[in-house]
C-alpha positions, 0 to 999 in steps of 0.5 A: 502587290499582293501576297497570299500565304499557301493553306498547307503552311499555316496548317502545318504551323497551327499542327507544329503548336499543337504537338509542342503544347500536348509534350508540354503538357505530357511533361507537366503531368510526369512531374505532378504524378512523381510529386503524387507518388511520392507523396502517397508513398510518404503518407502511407508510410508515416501512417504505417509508422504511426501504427507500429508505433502504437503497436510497439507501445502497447507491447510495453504497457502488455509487459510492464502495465499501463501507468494510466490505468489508476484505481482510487488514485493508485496504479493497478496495472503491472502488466505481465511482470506484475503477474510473473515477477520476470519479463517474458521469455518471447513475445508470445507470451503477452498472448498465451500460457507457454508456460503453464505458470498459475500466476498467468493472467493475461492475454495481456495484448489485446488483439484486433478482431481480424481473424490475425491471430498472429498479427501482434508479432509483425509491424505494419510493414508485415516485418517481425518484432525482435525481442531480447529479454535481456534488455527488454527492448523491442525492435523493427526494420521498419520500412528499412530506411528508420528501425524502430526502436522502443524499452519496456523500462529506461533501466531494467532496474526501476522494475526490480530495485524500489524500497518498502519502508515504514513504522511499527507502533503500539496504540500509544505511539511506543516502538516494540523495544524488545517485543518480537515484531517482524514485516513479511512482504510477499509479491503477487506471484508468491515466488518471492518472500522475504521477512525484516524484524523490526529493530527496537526503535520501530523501523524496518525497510526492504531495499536493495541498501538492505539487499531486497530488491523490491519488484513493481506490483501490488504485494502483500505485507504483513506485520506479525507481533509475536504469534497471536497478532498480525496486521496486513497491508496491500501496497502499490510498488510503481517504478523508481518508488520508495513507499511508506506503509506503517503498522500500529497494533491494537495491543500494547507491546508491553504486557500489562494491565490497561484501562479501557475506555474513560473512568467514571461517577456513577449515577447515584454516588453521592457528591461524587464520592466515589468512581469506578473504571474497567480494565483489560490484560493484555498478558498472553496468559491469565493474571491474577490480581490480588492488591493494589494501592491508591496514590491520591496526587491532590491530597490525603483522603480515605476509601470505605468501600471496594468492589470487583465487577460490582462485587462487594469485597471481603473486610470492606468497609475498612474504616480504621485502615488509611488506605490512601494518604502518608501510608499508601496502605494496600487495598486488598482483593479477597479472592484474587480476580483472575483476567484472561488474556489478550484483552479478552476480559473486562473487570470493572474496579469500583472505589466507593465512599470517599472522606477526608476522615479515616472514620468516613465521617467527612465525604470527599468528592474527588470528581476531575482529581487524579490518581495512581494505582499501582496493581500487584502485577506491577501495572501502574494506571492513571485515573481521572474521574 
């Protein structure tokens, strides 16, 4: 027997196939568009959030300073508070002048070139930045699911509370005892200032331990001894810092007379029987001098001849006197020689003619001996031709 199957039925069969195919197809791009979609949504999103957190941080570094800006390795860059002293009262701020303050140097956000003069103030979302200057911390919605959340400092105290602290000298190492010395520091905006005088061991230090707080910056400080000389010092106050600045004066803090420079044989003096050295006053008024005497730490020897700036003096040579020796007698300077002040004068001091003998008769050559001359002022000088 023989069956032959009907056209329409197996058209309809093929057709049936078709349609169930096409809604599973239908289906499995319904599925694959929601994945993409969510996947778009999800990218879009981290790239938005990556840009508003690249905003929110140079927010930070427009307050604050960019760490990573250095000069000669220091940090230069305070941002706005380096510049102001304080954390701005809005945003706007970073950007313009609302005060008027002299101390402004900004804008201290750089903004894209788009023509959005505003933009810096929105996150990416186009949702505004909240500010509280209490706190220094910048905030945003974000795209509402995960705010956003970023401080200009871990503690608004590191901006405030760091320390200067330090040495002051004179060019042999001593501290001022009772010299008056004191350390200015002044910030970069000028509105704060504050002064420390040194104890007499040397030390001073601006610290919130002291009650002076120490704003990050770069700051002018100044040591002042008395009212003819001072010393200046730029430091760099970065946050969380204790910073080490020490002073050493050029003029002793003990007024004196002081040799300058190295005593000498001159050329010509024969079998180094004689030397000469130059000092300096470093008194705030003139001094006169008119003696000294001559301690010979080796031996007991005699000097015939005296001289004042390469000036013979009065009743020089002196053969009867013992000028150096058991009577330590005083060497007399005839006029008195008048040194002006602050190291601004030298006198060159000449002992000639050397001997072992009062009578000069037996010359002494004394080059590498040591001697002390105590002057009538009371300045004592160590001498080692």
């Amino acid at each position: 027997m023989r069956i032959t199957l009907h056209p329409t039925f197996d058209t309809a069969r093929r057709d049936g196939f078709t349609l169930m195919e096409l809604l599973v197809v239908l289906l499995i791009i319904g599925v694959l568009s929601t994945v993409a979609i969510r996947t778009i949504d999800a990218t879009r999103d981290r790239a938005l959030f990556d840009q508003t957190t690249a905003e929110m941080k140079q927010l930070v570094y427009a307050v604050t300073g960019n760490p990573d800006i250095l000069s000669d390795g220091r940090r230069v860059d305070f941002g706005f508070f380096g510049d102001m002293g304080r954390l701005p009262e809005e945003l706007r701020e970073l950007v313009e002048n609302t005060t008027g303050s002299p101390h402004w140097r900004g804008p201290y956000f750089r903004r894209s070139l788009t023509g959005d003069s505003l933009g810096y103030l929105y996150d990416a979302w186009g949702n505004p930045y909240t500010y509280d200057k209490g706190s220094g911390v910048i905030s945003t919605v974000g795209n509402g699911k995960y705010p956003m959340t970023m401080k200009v400092a871990d503690d608004l105290g590191q901006l405030y509370d760091n320390s200067i602290v330090g040495q002051v000298s004179d060019p042999d190492g001593n501290p001022p005892g009772g010299s008056s010395v004191r350390v200015v520091l002044t910030t970069s905006y000028g509105t704060y200032s504050k002064y420390k005088v040194v104890n007499p061991g040397g030390d001073y230090e601006f610290s919130l331990a002291k009650g002076d707080s120490v704003p990050l910056g770069t700051h002018r400080l100044v040591a002042f001894l008395g009212t003819t000389d001072s010393i200046v010092r730029w430091v760099t106050v970065a946050p969380r810092s204790r910073n080490v600045v020490d002073f050493r004066f050029s003029r002793p803090f003990v007024s004196q007379l002081r040799m300058v420079g190295q005593p000498r044989i001159p050329l010509g003096v024969p079998d180094s029987s004689g030397f000469e050295f130059d000092i300096v006053s470093n008194y705030l008024q003139s001094v006169t001098v008119d003696s000294f005497v001559v301690d010979y730490v080796s031996d007991s020897v005699y000097f015939r001849t005296l001289q004042i700036d390469h000036t013979m003096q009065a009743g020089y040579p002196r053969p009867n006197d013992s000028l150096i020796g058991p009577g330590l007698a005083t060497a007399r300077i005839v006029p008195g020689v008048t040194i002006a002040p602050n190291m601004t004068q030298t006198v060159t001091i000449g002992l000639y003619e050397f001997a072992t003998t009062r009578a000069g008769t037996d010359t002494a050559n004394i080059h590498d001996k040591t001697f002390r001359i105590r002057f009538s002022e009371g300045s004592v000088i160590t001498v080692k031709p």
